[in-house]
C-alpha positions in Angstrom: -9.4 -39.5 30.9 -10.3 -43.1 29.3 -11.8 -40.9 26.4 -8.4 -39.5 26.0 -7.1 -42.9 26.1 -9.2 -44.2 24.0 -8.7 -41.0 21.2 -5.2 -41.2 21.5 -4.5 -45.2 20.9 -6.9 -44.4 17.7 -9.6 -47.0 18.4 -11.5 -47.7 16.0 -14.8 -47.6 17.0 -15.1 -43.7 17.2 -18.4 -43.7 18.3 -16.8 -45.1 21.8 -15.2 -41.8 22.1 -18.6 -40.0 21.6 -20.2 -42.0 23.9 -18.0 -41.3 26.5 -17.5 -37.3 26.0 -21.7 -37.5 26.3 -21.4 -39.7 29.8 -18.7 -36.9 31.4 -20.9 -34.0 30.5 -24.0 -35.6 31.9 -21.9 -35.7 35.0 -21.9 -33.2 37.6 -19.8 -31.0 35.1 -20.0 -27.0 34.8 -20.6 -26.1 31.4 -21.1 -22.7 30.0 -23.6 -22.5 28.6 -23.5 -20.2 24.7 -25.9 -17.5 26.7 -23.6 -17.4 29.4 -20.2 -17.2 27.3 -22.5 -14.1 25.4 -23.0 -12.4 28.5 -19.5 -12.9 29.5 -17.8 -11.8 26.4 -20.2 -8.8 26.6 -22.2 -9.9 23.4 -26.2 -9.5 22.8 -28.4 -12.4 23.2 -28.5 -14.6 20.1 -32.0 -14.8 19.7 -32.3 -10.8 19.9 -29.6 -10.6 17.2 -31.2 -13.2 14.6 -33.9 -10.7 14.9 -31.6 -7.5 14.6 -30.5 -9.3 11.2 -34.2 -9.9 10.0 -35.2 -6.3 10.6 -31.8 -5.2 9.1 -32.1 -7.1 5.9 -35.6 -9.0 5.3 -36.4 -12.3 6.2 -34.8 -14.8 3.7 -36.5 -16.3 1.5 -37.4 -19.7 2.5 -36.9 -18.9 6.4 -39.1 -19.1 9.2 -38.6 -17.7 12.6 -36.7 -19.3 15.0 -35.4 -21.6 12.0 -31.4 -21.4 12.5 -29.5 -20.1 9.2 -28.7 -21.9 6.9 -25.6 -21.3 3.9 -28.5 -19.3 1.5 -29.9 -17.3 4.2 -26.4 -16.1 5.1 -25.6 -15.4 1.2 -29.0 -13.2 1.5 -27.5 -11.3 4.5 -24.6 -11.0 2.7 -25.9 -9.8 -0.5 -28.0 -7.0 1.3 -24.9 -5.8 3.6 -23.2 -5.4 0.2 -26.2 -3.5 -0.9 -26.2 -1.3 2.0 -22.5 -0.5 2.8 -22.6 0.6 -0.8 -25.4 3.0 -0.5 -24.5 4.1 2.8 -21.0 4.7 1.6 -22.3 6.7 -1.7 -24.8 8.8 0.5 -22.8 9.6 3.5 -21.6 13.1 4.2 -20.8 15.2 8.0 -24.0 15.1 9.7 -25.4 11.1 8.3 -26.4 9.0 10.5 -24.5 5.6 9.6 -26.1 2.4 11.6 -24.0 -0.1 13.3 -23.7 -3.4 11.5 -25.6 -6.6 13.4 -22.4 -8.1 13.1 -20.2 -5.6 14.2 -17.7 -6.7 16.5 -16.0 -3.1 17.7 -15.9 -2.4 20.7 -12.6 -1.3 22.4 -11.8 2.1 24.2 -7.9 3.0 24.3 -6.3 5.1 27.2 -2.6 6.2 27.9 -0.8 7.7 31.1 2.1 9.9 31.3 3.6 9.2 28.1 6.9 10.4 27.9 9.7 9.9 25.6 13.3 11.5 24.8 16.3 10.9 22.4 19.5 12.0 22.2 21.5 13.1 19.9 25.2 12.4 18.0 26.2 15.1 21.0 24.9 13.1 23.3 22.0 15.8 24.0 19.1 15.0 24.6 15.5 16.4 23.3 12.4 15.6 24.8 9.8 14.5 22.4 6.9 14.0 24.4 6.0 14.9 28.1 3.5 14.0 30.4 0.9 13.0 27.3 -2.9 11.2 28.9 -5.3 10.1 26.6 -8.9 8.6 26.3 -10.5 7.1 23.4 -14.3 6.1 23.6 -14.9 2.8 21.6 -16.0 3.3 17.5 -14.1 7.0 17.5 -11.8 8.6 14.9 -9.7 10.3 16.4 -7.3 13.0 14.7 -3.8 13.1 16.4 -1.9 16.5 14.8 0.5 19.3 16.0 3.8 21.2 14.1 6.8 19.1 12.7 8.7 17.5 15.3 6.1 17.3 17.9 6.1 13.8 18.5 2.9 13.2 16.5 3.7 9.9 15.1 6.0 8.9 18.2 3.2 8.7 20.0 1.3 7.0 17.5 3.8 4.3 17.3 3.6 4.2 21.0 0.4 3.5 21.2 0.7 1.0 18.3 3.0 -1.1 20.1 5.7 -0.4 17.1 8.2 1.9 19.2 11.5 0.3 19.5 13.3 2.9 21.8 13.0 3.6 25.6 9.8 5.3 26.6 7.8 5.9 29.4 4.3 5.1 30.1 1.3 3.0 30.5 -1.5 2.3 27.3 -5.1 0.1 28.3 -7.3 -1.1 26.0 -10.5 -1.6 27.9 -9.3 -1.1 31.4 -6.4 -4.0 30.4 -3.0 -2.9 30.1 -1.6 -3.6 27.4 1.7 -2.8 26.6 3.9 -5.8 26.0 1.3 -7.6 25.4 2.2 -10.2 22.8 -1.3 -10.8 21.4 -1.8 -7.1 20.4 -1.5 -7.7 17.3 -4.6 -10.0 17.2 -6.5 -7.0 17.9 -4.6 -4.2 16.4 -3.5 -3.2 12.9 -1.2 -0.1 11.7 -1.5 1.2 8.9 1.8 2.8 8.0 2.9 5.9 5.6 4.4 3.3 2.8 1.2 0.7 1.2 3.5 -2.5 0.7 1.8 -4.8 -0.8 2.8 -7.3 -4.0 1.9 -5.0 -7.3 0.6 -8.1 -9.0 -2.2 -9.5 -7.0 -5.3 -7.8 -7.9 -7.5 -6.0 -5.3 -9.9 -8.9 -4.2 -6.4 -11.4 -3.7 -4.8 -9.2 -1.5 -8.0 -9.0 0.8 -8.5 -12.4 0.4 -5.0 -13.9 1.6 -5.5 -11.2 4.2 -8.7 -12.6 5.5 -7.7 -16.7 5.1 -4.6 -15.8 7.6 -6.9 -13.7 9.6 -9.8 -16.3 9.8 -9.4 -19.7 9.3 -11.8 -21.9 8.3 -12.4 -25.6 10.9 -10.2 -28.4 9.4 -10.9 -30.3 6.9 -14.2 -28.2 6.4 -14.0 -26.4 2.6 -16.2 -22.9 2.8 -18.9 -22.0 0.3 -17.0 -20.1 -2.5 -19.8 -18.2 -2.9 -19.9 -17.4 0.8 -16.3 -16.9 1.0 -16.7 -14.3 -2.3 -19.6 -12.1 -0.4 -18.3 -11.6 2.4 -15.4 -10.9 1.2 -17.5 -8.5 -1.1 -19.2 -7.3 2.1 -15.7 -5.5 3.2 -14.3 -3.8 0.1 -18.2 -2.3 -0.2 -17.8 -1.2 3.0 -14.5 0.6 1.5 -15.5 2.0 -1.6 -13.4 -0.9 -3.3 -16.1 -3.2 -5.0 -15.7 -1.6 -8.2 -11.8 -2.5 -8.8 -12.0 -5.4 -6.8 -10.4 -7.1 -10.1 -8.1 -4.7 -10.9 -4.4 -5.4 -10.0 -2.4 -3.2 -7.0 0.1 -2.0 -9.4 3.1 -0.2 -8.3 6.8 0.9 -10.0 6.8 -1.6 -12.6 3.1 -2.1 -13.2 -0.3 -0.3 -13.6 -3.0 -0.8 -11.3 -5.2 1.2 -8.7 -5.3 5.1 -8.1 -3.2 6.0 -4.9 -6.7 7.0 -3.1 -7.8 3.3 -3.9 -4.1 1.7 -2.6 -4.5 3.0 0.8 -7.7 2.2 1.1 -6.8 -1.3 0.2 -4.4 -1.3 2.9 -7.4 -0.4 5.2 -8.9 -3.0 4.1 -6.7 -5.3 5.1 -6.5 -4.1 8.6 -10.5 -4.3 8.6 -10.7 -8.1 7.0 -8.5 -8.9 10.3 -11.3 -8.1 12.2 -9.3 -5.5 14.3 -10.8 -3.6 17.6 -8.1 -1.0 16.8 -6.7 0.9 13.8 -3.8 3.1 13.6 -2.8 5.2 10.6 0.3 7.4 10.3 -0.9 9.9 7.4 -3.5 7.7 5.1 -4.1 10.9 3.3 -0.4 11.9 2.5 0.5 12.2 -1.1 -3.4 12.0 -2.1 -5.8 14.6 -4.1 -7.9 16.8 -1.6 -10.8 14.7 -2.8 -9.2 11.5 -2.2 -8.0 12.5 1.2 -11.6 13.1 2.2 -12.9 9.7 0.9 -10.4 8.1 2.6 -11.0 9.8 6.1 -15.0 9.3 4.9 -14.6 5.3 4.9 -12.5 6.2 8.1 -15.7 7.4 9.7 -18.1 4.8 7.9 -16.0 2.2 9.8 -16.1 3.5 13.3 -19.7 3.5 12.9 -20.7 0.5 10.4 -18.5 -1.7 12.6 -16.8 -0.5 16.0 -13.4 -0.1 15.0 -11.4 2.9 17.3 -9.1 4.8 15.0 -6.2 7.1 15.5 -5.0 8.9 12.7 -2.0 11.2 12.3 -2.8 14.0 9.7 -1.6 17.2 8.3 -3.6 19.8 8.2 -7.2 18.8 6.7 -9.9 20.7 4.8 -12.7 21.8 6.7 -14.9 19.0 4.8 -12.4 16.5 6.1 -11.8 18.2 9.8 -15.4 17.8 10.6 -15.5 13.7 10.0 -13.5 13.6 12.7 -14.4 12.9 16.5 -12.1 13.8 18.5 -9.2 15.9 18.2 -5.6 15.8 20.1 -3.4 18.4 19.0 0.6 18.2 20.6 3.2 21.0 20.1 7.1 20.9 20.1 9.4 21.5 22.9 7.1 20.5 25.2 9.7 21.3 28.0 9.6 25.0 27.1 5.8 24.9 27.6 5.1 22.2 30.6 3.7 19.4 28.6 3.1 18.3 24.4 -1.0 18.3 24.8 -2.2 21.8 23.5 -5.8 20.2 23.3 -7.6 16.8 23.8 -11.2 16.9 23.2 -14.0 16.4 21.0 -13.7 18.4 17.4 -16.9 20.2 18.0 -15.8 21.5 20.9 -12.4 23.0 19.2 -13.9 26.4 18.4 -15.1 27.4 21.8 -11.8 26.1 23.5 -9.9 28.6 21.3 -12.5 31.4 22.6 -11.9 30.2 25.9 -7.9 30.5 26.0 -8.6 33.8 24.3 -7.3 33.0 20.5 -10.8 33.0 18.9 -11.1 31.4 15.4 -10.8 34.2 12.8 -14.2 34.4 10.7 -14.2 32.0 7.6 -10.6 30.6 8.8 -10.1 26.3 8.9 -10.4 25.5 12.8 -7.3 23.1 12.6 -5.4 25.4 10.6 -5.5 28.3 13.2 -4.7 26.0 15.9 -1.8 25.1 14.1 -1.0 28.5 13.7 -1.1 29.4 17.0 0.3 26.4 18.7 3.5 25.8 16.3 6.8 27.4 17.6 8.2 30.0 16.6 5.8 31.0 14.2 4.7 34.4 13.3 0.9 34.4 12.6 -1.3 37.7 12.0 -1.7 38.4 16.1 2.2 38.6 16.3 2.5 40.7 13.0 0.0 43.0 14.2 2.3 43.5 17.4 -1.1 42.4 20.1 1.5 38.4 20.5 4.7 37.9 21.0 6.0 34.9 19.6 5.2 31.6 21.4 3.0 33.6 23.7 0.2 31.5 21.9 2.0 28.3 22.4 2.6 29.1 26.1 -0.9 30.2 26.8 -2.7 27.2 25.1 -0.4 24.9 27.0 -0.8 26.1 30.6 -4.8 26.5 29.7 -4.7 22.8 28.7 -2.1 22.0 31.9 -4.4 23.5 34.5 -7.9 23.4 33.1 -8.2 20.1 31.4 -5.4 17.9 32.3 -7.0 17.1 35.9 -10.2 16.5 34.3 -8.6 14.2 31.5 -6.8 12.5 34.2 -9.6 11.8 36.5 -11.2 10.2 33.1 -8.3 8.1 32.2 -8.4 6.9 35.6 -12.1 6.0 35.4 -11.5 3.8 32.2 -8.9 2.0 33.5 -10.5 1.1 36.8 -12.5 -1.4 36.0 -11.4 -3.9 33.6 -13.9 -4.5 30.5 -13.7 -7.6 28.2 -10.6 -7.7 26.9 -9.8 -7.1 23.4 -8.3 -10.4 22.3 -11.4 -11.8 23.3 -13.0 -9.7 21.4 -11.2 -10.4 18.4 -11.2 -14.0 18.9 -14.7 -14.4 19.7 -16.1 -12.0 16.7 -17.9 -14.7 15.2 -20.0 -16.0 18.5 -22.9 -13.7 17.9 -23.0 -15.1 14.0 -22.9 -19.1 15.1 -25.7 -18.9 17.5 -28.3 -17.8 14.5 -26.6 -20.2 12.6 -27.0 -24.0 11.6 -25.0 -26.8 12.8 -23.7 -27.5 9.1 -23.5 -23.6 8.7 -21.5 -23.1 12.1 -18.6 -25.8 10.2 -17.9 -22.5 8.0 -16.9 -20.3 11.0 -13.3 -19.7 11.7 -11.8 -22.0 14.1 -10.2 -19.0 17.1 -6.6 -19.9 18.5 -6.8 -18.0 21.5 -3.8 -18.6 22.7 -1.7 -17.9 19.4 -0.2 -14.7 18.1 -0.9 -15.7 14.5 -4.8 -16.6 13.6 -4.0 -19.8 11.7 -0.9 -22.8 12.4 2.1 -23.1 10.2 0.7 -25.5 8.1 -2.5 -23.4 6.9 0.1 -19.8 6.6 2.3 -22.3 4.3 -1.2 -22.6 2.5 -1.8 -19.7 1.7 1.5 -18.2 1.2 2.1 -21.0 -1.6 -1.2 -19.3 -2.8 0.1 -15.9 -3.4 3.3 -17.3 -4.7 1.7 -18.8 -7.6 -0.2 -16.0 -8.2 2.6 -13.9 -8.4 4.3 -16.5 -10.7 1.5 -16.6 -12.9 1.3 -12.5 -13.0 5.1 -12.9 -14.1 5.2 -15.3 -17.0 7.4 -12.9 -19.2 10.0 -13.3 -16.5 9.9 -17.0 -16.2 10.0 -17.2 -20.2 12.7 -14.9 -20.1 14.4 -16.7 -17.3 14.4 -20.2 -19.6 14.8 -18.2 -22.9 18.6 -17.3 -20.8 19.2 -20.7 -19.8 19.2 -22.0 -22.9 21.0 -18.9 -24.6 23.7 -19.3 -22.3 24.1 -23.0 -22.3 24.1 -22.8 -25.7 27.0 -20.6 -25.8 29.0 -22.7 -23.4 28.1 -25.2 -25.2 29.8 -24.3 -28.1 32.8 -23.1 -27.0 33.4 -27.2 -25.5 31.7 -29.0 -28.4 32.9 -32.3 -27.5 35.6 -31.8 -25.1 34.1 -35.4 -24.1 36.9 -36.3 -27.0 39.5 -34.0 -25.8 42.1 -35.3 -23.2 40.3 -35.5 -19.8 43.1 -32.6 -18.3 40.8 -30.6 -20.6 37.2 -31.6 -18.9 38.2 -29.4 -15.5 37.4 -26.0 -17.7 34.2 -27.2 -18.7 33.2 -28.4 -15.6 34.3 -25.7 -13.8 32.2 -23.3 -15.5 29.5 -25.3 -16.1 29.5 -25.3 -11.9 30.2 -21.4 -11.9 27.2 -20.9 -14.0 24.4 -22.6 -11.9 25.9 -21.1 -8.8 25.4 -17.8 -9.9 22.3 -18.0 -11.0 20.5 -17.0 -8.1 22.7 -13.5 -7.5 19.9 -12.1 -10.1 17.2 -12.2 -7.4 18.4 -11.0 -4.3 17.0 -7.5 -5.2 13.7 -9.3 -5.5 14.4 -11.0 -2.5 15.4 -7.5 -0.4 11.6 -6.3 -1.9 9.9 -9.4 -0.7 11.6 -9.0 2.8 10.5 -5.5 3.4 6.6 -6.9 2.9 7.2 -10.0 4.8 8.1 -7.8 7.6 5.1 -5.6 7.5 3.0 -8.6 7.0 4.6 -10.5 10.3 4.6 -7.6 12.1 0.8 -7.5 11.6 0.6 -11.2 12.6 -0.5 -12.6 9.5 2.2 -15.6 9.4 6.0 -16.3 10.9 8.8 -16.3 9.4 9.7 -19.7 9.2 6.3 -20.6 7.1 7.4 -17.8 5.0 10.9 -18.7 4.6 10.1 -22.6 3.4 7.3 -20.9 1.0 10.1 -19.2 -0.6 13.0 -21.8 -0.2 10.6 -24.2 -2.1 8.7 -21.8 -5.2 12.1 -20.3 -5.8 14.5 -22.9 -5.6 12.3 -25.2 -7.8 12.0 -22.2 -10.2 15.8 -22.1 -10.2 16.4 -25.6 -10.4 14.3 -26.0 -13.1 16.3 -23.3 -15.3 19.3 -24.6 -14.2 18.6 -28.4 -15.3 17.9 -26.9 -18.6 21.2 -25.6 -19.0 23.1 -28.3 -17.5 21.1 -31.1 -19.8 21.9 -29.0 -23.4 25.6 -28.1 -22.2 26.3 -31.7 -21.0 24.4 -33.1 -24.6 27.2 -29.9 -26.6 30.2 -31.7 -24.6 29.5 -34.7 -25.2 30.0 -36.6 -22.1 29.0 -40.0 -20.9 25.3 -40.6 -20.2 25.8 -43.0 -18.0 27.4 -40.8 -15.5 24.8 -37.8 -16.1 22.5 -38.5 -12.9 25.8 -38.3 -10.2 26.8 -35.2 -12.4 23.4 -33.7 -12.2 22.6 -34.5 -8.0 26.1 -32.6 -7.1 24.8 -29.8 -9.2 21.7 -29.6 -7.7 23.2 -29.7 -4.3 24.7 -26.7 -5.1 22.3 -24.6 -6.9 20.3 -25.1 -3.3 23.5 -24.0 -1.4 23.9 -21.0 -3.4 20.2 -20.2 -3.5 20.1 -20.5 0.0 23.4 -18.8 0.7 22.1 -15.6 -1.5 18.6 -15.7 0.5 20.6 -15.2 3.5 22.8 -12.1 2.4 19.5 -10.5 1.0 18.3 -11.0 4.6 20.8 -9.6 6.1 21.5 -6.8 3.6 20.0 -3.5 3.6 18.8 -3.1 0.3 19.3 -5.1 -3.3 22.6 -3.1 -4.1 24.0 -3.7 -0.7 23.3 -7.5 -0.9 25.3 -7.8 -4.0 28.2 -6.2 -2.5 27.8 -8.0 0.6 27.8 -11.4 -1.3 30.8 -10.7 -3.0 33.4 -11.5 -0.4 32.8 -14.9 0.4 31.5 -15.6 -3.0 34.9 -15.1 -4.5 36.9 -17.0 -1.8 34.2 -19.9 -2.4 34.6 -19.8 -6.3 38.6 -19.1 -6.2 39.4 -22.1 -3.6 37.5 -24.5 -5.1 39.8 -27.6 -6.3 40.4 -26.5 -9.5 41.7 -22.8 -9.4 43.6 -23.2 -5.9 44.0 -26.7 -6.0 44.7 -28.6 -2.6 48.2 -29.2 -3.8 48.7 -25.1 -4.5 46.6 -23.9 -1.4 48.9 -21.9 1.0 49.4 -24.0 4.7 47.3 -21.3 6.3 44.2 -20.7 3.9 43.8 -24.4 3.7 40.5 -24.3 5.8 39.0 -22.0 2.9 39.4 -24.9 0.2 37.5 -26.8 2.8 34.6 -24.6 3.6 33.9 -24.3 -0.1 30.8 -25.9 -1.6 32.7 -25.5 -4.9 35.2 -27.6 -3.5 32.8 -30.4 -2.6 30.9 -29.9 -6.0 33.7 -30.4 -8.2 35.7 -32.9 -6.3 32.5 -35.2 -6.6 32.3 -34.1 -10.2 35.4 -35.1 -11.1 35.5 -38.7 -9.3 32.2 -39.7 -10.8 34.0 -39.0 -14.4 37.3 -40.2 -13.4 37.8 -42.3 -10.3 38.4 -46.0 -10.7 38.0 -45.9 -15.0 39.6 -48.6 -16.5 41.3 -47.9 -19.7 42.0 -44.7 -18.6 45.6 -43.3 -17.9 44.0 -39.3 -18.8 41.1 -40.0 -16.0 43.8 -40.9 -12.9 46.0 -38.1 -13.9 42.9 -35.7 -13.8 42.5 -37.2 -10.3 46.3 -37.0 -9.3 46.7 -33.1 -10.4 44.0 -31.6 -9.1 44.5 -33.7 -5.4 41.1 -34.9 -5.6 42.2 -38.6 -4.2 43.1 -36.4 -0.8 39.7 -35.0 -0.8 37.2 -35.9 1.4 34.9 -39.4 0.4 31.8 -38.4 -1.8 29.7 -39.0 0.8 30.8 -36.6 3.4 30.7 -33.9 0.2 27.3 -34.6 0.0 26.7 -34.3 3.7 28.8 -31.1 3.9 26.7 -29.3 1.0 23.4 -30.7 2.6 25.0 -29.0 6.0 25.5 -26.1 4.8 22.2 -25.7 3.2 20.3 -26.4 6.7 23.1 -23.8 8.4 22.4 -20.8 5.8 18.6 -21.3 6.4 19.0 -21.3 9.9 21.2 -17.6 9.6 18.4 -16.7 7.3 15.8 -17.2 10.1 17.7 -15.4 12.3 18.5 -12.7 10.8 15.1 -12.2 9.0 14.2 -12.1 12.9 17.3 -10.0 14.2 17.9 -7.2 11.5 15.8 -5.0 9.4 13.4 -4.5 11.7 11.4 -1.1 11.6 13.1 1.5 13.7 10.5 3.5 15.7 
């Protein structure tokens, strides 16, 4: 307590504090000690894996045993994990033996209970998708979840995931722990979904990286190694086949970049840079060359063993080369009410040919394995046996489903039962603590380069480190689009040049005149952000994947982009408002009150458009949705509907207006209170700007309505558009 006291009232002699935190733990204190925390979390002993790494990889040179590690040891490791995953990868095929990593940190099993879920239609009747589904999932398994169209394949998938947003019913454990609702899955956990959403101009190597700085943190005020930082870095996209095009950009609509194959491996990679226990992919291999779809299910397998990592993937129909990778297989059929249950089969891949046998469908010679289970389990369909006249239709279905009802069901049960018994370490432990077994071998200086874990946090890093980072990718995005920023300027001046102009000089015109110019001059700058709300829409659909993975919040991500763009914006903007104001002619001496009330509304608008792209479906929808209140905001504005023309009963539209505002403080900078000036009070008188409100509370209202657009945009970033599983 007095060395909180002491810390907090910011003495000045720190070494007080140290002094103190020494005396308390030489008190009659329990502290773990790091072998006990290992044993607890489930982790080797230290000084067994310092040697695990030494017979792995050499001795670095320069090390003697029982020496901790210092930064150039590790880049040695590194270096020769590199080396390895590369070979490993390149020589790996069905029956290879791949060796689990010394720094793997894998090691969570996955069970389900009675799964059950149902939907109903615009009739109101209802279809059961999946019935009475149980599931176990040993630790560093790929698992293969298939069956027919409509089977509930990918529902369950999405259950299991955590990403199902409708009713079910149901229990999921990860380690004995139940897990469902549990906020910190996502620490643990990553999907990998249909659609790879990532920005088309970071290269390769940025998009891991951002992945892994939001992932794992490094201490405060502690800078990493670059060099470190690279390998290891290095150390994952080897491990995925991606080292070689680790510079080459994503690519997408509007830009070249990596082969499809490569893309969703990248989004692998992402999920494995997390350092998740889990992985759950809904069809990596659709849309990809037969040979692509094997390497991808190939570093698939190369993970579960290099590194731990359980994985469930939803596929259709493999090759035979592909089939084999896998270790398990859990195969679900349609209707499930017609048949007593959606599990046709749950068990290991090997065994796949002699269950067939068993139920009495043998595997025809030199037939795919999973493609005659699909035959025979898919309803409705007519395969050779039912041609022939020796099936009648669904008599397959039926017969594999009561085999698997009465035969394996109790014996899968009794299993899941086992596994959730007793309650392992839990996986957010796991997660949190994957770097305990690396800071035991290392130095004291070297341990300063570990990630900081925030165990009790759904993101990995605070607000302040996401905003970091996300400013990161925003300027590399920015720089990737220079053509669009020099087009952006090469517009503002083009257009202010034309406005320009047309009101060369209306500073010498009679000041009844100035209203046009300045209200189009106002119309200009507020409009100027409509032309990004498709980008906006774009950006939203990966922020939510990207939050939904628990890489950041949305409130880091939302100043992030309030900030980049709106100084982008503003900067174009100024441009045009400094050569149109220099073509009219005005007074200098007024320019800086002219040019704030601008501003305050190029921010309104921006912020006002950010918020209809959130809440808009798409980019075409959020420029129809924009349209309505734009309109009544530039139509009642002071100098259109005036507040001497405004009907009785619309008068509250004039004053919700940030025209209104903008051009009422406009105009009384220019012409309030000018002596000399019989034009500037009769500017004043027509328009009804001496009954608006002081300039102050304009200013105040515009910065109100800034903060209470931003605020709907959090919400609704939150609220709507989410994924609908």
């Amino acid at each position: 307590v007095v060395a909180y006291i002491c810390f907090i009232h910011h003495s000045p002699h720190l070494h007080l504090f140290l002094l103190l935190r020494l005396l308390l733990l030489k008190m009659e204190v329990k502290v773990q000690s790091p072998t006990e925390a290992d044993v607890e979390l489930g982790l080797p002993d230290r000084q067994q894996h310092s040697k695990a790494m030494v017979d792995a990889f050499g001795a670095p040179p320069g090390w003697a045993e029982g020496q901790p590690f210092e930064p150039e040891h590790t880049k040695h490791f590194l270096r020769q994990i590199v080396s390895q995953n590369e070979k490993l990868l390149a020589e790996m095929d069905t029956d290879s033996e791949v060796p689990r990593a010394p720094l793997a940190w894998g090691n969570t099993g996955i069970s389900w209970k009675n799964i059950n879920y149902k939907t109903t239609d615009s009739k109101g009747t209802e279809k059961v998708i999946l019935e009475n589904c149980w599931g176990n999932v040993q630790p560093g398994s790929l698992v293969a979840l298939m069956g027919p169209s409509g089977c509930g394949k990918t529902t369950l998938l999405d259950i299991l995931a955590q990403k199902k947003t409708t009713p079910f019913e149901g229990e999921v454990f990860c380690n004995g722990h139940n897990v469902l609702g549990d906020r910190f899955f996502k620490r643990y956990a990553t999907y990998v979904p249909q659609a790879d959403l990532m920005h088309e101009s970071l290269t390769v190597h940025e998009t891991v990286t951002a992945d892994g700085a939001l992932k794992n943190p490094p201490p405060r005020n502690v800078e990493r190694d670059p060099e470190v930082r690279s390998l290891t870095l290095d150390m994952y996209l080897s491990a995925l086949g991606l080292y070689h095009v680790k510079d080459s950009l994503i690519g997408g609509a509007h830009r070249r970049g990596v082969s499809g194959g490569q893309k969703r491996r990248v989004t692998l990679a992402r999920g494995l840079v997390a350092g998740a226990q889990l992985m759950f992919a809904d069809e990596p291999t659709s849309g990809l060359s037969a040979t692509d779809a094997e390497t991808c299910v190939k570093v698939l397998k190369f993970l579960t063993r290099r590194v731990g990592l359980t994985c469930i993937v939803v596929i259709h129909q493999p090759r035979v080369e592909v089939a084999e990778l896998f270790d398990q297989l859990i195969m679900l059929t349609a209707n499930p009410t017609a048949y007593g249950g959606s599990t046709v089969y749950n068990g290991p891949m090997s065994a796949a040919l002699e269950y067939c046998q068993q139920v009495g469908y043998p595997v025809p010679d030199r037939a795919n394995i999973v493609d005659w289970m699909m035959d025979v389990i898919s309803p409705g369909y007519k395969h050779f046996l039912v041609k022939q006249g020796k099936k009648a239709v669904d008599e397959s279905v039926k017969d594999f489903a009561t085999h698997f009802k009465t035969k394996v069901l109790p014996k899968l049960q009794e299993d899941v039962a086992k596994a959730t018994a007793i309650q392992g370490v839990h996986p957010k432990d796991l997660a949190v603590n994957k770097w305990e077994k690396a800071g035991g071998m290392a130095s004291s200086q070297m341990s300063k380069h570990f990630p900081v874990a925030r165990p009790n946090s759904v993101n990995s890093t605070g607000p302040w480190r996401q905003m970091q980072i996300l400013f990161w990718v925003k300027m590399k995005l920015l720089q990737r689009d220079v053509k669009g920023l020099k087009m952006r300027l090469m517009m503002s001046v083009l257009q202010s040049c034309i406005l320009g102009i047309a009101f060369y000089d209306i500073a010498s015109s009679a000041e009844l005149m100035h209203m046009q110019f300045l209200f189009l001059v106002m119309q200009m700058v507020a409009m100027g952000g409509m032309q990004v709300m498709p980008g906006l829409v774009e950006a939203r659909t990966i922020m939510k994947k990207e939050v939904g993975e628990g890489l950041y919040s949305v409130g880091p991500w939302i100043t992030v982009m309030g900030i980049s763009d709106g100084v982008v914006s503003v900067v174009s903007n100024s441009i045009f408002v400094v050569i149109t104001y220099a073509f009219g002619g005005m007074d200098w001496s007024s320019f800086p009150s002219f040019y704030l009330a601008l501003v305050l509304l190029i921010i309104v608008m921006d912020s006002y458009f950010s918020l209809i792209a959130a809440v808009a479906h798409t980019g075409e929808m959020a420029q129809v949705t924009a349209m309505p209140f734009l309109i009544m905001f530039m139509i009642y504005n002071g100098f259109l509907v005036t507040r001497a023309t405004v009907p009785d009963f619309m008068t509250w539209a004039l004053y919700c207006s940030p025209f209104y505002y903008c051009i009422s403080n406009l105009a009384r900078d220019l012409y309030e209170n000018v002596p000399d000036c019989p034009g500037c009070q009769v500017v004043i008188e027509t328009y009804g700007f001496d009954e608006a409100p002081s300039k102050a509370f304009g200013y105040i209202f515009l910065a109100a309505m800034f903060l209470l657009f931003r605020f709907l945009q959090i919400v609704a970033l939150i609220k709507l558009n989410n994924p609908k599983n």
